[in-house]
TORMIFI-470991 format. One line per 10 residues: number of its first residue (from 1); their letters; for each residue y, z, x of C-alpha. Coordinates in steps of 0.25 Angstrom, whole numbers, plus 2048, in hexadecimal, padded with zeros to 3 digits. Layout:
<rs>
NUM	a	Y,Z,X | ...
</rs>
This chain:
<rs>
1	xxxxxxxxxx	800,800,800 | 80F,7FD,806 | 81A,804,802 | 829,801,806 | 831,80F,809 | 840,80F,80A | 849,815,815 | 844,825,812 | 83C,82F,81A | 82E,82E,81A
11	xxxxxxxxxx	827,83B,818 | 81A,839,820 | 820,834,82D | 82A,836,833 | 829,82D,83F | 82C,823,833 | 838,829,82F | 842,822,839 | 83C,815,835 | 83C,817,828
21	xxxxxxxxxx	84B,81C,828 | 84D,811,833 | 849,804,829 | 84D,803,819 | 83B,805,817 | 82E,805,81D | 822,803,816 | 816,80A,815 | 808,808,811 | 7FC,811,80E
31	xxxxxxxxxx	7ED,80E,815 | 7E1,814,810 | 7D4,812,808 | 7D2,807,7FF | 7D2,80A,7F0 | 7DE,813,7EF | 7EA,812,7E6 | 7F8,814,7EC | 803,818,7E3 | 812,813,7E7
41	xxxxxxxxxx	81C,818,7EF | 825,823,7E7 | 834,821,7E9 | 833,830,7F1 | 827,82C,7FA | 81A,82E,7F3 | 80F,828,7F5 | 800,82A,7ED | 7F3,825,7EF | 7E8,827,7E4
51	xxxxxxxxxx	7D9,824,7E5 | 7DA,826,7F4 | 7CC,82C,7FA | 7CC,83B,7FD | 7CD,83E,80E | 7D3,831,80E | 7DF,82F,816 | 7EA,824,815 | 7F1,81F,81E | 801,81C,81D
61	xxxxxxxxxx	808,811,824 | 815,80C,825 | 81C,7FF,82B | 82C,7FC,82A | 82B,7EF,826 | 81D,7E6,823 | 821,7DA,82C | 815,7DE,835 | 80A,7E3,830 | 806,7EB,83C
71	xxxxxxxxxx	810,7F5,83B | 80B,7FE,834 | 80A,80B,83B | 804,819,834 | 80D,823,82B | 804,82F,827 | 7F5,82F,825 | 7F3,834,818 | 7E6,83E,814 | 7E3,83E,806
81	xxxxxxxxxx	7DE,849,800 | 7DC,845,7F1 | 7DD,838,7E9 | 7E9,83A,7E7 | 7F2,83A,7F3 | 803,839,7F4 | 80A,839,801 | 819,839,802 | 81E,82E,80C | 82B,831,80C
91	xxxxxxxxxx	836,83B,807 | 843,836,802 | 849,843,804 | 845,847,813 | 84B,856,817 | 856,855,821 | 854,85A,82D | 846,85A,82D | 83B,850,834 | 82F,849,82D
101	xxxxxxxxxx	822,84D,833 | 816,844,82D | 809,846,827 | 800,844,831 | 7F4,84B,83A | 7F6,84E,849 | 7EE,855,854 | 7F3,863,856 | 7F3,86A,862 | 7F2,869,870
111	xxxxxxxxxx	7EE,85A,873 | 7EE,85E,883 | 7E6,86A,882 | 7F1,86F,88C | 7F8,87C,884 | 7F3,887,87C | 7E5,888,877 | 7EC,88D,86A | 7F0,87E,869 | 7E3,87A,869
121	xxxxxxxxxx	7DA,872,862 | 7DE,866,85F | 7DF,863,850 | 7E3,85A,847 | 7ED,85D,83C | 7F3,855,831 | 800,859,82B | 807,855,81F | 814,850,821 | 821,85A,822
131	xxxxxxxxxx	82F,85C,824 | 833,862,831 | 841,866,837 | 845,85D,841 | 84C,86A,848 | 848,877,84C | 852,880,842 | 85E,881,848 | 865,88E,846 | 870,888,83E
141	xxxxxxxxxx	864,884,832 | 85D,893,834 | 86B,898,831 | 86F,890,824 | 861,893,81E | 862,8A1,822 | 86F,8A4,81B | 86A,89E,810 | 85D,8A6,810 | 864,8B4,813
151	xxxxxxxxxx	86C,8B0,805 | 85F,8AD,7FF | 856,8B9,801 | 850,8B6,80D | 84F,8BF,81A | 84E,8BC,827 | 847,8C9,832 | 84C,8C2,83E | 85A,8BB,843 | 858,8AD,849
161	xxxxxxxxxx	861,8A7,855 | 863,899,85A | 86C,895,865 | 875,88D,85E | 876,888,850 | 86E,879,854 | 864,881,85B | 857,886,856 | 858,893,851 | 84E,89C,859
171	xxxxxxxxxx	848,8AA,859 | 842,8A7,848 | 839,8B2,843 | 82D,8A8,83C | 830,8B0,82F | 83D,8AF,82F | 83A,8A1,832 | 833,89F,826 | 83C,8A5,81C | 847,89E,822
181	xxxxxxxxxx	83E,890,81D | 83D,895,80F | 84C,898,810 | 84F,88A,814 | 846,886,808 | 84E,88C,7FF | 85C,88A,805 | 857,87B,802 | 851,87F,7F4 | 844,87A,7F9
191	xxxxxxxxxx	837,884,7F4 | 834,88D,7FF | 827,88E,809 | 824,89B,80B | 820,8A7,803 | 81B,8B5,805 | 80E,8B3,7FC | 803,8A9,7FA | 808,8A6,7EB | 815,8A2,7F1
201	xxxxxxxxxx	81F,8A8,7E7 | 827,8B1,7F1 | 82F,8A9,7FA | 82F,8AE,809 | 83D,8B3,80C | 83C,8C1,812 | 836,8C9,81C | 829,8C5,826 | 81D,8C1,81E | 812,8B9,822
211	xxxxxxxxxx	811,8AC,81A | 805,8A8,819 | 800,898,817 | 7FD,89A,80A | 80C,8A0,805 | 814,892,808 | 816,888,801 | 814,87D,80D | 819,871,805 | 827,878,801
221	xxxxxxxxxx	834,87B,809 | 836,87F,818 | 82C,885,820 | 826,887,82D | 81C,87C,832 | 80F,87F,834 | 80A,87D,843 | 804,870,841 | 811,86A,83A | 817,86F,847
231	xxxxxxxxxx	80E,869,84F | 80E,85B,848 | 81C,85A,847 | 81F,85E,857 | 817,853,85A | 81F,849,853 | 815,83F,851 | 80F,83E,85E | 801,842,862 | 7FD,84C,86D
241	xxxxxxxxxx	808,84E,873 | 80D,859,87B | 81B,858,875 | 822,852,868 | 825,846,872 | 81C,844,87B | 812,84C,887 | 81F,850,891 | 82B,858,88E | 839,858,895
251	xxxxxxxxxx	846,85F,893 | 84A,853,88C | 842,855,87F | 841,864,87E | 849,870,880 | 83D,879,888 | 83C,881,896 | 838,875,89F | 82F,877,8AB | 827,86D,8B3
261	xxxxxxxxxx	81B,876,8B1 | 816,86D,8A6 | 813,85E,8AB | 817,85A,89C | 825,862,89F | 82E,856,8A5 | 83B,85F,8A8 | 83B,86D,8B1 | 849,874,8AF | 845,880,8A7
271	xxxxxxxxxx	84D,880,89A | 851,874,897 | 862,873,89D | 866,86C,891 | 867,879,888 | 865,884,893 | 874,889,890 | 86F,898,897 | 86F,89F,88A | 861,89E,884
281	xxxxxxxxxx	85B,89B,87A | 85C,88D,881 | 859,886,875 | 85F,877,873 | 865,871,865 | 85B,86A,85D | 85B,85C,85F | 85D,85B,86E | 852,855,86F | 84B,848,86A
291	xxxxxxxxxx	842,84B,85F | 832,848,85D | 82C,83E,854 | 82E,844,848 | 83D,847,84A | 83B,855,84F | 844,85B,859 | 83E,868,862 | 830,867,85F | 82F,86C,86D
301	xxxxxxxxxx	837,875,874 | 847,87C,871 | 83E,887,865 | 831,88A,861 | 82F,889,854 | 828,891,849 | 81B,88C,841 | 817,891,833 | 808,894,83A | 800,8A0,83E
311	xxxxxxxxxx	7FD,89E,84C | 7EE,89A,84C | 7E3,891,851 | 7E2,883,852 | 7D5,87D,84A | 7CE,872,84E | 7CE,86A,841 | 7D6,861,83B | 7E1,869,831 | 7EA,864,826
321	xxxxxxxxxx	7F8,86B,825 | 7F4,879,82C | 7FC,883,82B | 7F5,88D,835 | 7ED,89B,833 | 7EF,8A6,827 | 7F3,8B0,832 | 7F6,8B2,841 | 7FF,8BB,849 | 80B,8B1,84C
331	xxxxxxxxxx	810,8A4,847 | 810,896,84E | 81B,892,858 | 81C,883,85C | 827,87A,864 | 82B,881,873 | 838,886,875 | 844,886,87F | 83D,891,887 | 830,88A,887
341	xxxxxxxxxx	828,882,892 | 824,875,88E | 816,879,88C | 81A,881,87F | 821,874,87A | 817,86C,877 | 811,868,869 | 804,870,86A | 80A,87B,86E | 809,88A,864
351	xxxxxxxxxx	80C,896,865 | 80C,8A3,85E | 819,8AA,859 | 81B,8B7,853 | 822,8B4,845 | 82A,8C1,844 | 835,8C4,84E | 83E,8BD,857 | 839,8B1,860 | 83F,8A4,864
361	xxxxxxxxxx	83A,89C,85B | 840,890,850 | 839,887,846 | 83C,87D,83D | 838,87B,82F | 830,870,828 | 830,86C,819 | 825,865,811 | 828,857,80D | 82F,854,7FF
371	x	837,861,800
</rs>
């Protein structure tokens, strides 16, 4: 089936999105078994598919133009799950600010066997497509949500600094963290994610309390991603890869401590000169660097970064939108940091990070799709 799009954001790919915003439409077509009926496109993106065999999976493709018939290049592998299957392939209405990370499986973990045996084993992980902030949050966005919050109910058990309002704000609390999310959900009248019990009635907005998977509602509002929606999108589309960019580093495409000790580690001058002013944190404005793939910025190095998971143990099988163990004793930290070798800045890297009290830590936020 083909189907011309016009000049919107597609939801599934987001390494589509420039071309689609470049060109006045692409086209897509759908691949898969024979004897399945496809409905048309909607006018905001939908796309079902009846009939279709169950464990089947379909294969979207996209071209710009249909003047040569072998440029067709794969969108997003689709997995149905029933007879009945919608996809969205666009949104009319993308949220500002905020990056495309496609549907789509990946290996996860440490492809080089060269870090932490916590990061092993390898395993494959698909992930349904999400939003993601292109920045870490700077301190002039926590500070606009939080006033609002403060107004609203909300209470916050730990004060959180940044260097300068363009900066990412460091020294978050993972609770504070995530009532700040559901705060940002509201400010924007969006239904909170998080709640303090598994019905999901009372909306988490004070004191520490330890949500569990089964108190969020993961399709609404801001939240936390889970370690492998970390992971996906750090890599930004490439496979195995120390970095979101490649297997080396240099001071040119991360703020970290550089140290030849590391043969991947192109520059050896300590922390990096451009934002070493001699008054720490030595943190750089987001941005200064050339983003990933998937038009994220600082997905290695300037601030680690919070995940919604429980620290835990990788399993060797294949996974569907994990979202980590029921328990543990500290949260997921990704990313590397301004204070970090460049050892702690590659993809695979984890580590765990007590969620109460201060550390230097940021985040960002991500948002499910249609939001």
């Amino acid at each position: 089936m083909l189907m011309k799009v016009p000049k919107l954001v597609p939801l599934l790919a987001i390494a589509l999105a420039v071309s689609a915003q470049a060109q006045e439409a692409c086209f897509f077509r759908i691949v898969g078994p024979v004897g399945t009926t496809i409905s048309a496109l909607s006018s905001d993106g939908w796309v079902t598919w009846t009939n279709a065999a169950i464990n089947a999976t379909f294969t979207v493709q996209t071209a710009p133009s249909l003047a040569d018939l072998s440029n067709w290049v794969d969108y997003v592998q689709v997995p149905v799950t029933n007879s009945a299957t919608t996809v969205r392939l666009y949104d009319p209405n993308p949220p500002s600010g905020m990056a495309l990370i496609p549907a789509g499986s990946f290996t996860m973990g440490d492809t080089f066997n060269e870090g932490q045996s916590s990061e092993l084993p390898l395993h494959t992980v698909y992930v349904s497509a999400f939003y993601m902030d292109k920045y870490d949050v700077t301190l002039t966005l926590w500070q606009q949500v939080y006033n609002w919050a403060t107004n609203h109910g909300y209470s916050f058990d730990f004060p959180v600094f940044g260097k300068a309002a363009n900066h990412p704000v460091e020294m978050g609390e993972w609770y504070d963290i995530v009532k700040w999310c559901n705060a940002r959900s509201e400010k924007e009248g969006k239904t909170p994610a998080y709640y303090t019990d598994a019905g999901q009635t009372v909306v988490y907005k004070a004191g520490r309390v330890d949500v569990q998977n089964d108190w969020v509602k993961w399709n609404s509002g801001y939240r936390l991603p889970t370690e492998a929606e970390w992971e996906k999108a750090a890599r930004g589309g490439l496979s195995g890869q120390r970095f979101p960019w490649g297997n080396t580093i240099s001071e040119s495409q991360a703020n970290y401590y550089s140290t030849n000790y590391y043969t991947y580690d192109l520059s050896n001058t300590g922390y990096n000169p451009s934002f070493n002013d001699g008054v720490p944190p030595y943190t750089s404005p987001v941005g200064s660097f050339a983003p990933n793939g998937y038009g994220l910025y600082d997905m290695a190095g300037n601030e680690l970064q919070w995940c919604w998971d429980w620290s835990g143990s990788y399993s060797s099988g294949s996974q569907i939108d994990p979202r980590g163990p029921t328990r543990g004793s500290g949260r997921v930290v990704r990313g590397g940091n301004w204070n970090f070798r460049a050892f702690y800045c590659r993809a695979a890297y984890r580590v765990n990070g007590y969620p109460n009290g201060p550390n230097s830590l940021g985040f960002r936020s991500v948002l499910p799709p249609g939001q």
